[in-house]
C-alpha positions, 0 to 999 in steps of 0.5 A, spaced: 516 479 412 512 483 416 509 477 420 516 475 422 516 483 424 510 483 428 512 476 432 518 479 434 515 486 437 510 480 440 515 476 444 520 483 445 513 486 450 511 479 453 520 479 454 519 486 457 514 485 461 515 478 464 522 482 466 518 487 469 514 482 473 520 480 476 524 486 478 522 487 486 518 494 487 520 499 491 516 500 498 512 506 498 513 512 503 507 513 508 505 520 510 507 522 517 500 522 520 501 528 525 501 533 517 498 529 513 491 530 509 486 526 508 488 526 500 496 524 502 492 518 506 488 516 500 495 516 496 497 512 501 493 507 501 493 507 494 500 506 493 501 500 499 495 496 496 499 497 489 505 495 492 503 489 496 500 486 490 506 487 485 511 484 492 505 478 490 506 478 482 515 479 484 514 472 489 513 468 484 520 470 481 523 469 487 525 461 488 529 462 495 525 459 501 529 465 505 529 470 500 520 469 500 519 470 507 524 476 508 519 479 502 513 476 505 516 480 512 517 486 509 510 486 506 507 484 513 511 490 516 509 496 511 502 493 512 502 494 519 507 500 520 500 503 514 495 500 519 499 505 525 500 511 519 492 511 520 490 509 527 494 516 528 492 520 523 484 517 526 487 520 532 489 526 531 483 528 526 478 526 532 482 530 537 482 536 532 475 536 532 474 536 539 472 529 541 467 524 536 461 527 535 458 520 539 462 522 545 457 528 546 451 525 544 453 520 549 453 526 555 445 527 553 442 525 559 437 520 558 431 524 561 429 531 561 
């Protein structure tokens, strides 16, 4: 009986899990790039690299031609729209300190 038991609780959390694995994630929210912390950008990165390998794991659920390149475009996008997310937080961290440190040494005269 207690066998019959445990390959039941076996089977329902392989059940659970496969119908997790099949139910799509939502995207994550990115930080606005003018207010955020370097934390809030490692959250973030965090969170879009989680959830583009679930979008990986849920396209294997998915059967329809059309609906696997919807979800592979709308991975491609939040990736993209990530990559302008730190291109503007880089920006505006170099701009806060005045400029990168190269720029300066770059006015250095070669000879004095």
């Amino acid at each position: 009986m207690r066998l019959t038991g445990l390959l039941g609780l076996v089977f329902a959390l392989a059940a659970a899990q496969g119908a997790l694995a099949c139910s799509e994630p939502a995207p994550p929210t990115l930080p606005e790039p003018h207010l955020a912390a370097p934390a809030d950008m490692l959250l973030a990165q965090r969170e879009v690299e989680h959830y583009l390998a679930a979008q990986e794991a849920y396209l294997a659920c998915v059967h329809d031609p059309g609906r696997h390149n919807a979800i592979v475009d709308r991975m491609h996008a939040l990736a993209k729209r990530f990559n302008q997310v730190v291109r503007a937080y880089k920006a505006r961290q170099t701009n806060q300190a005045g400029g990168s440190w190269l720029a300066s040494l770059d006015a250095v005269p070669a000879s004095q």
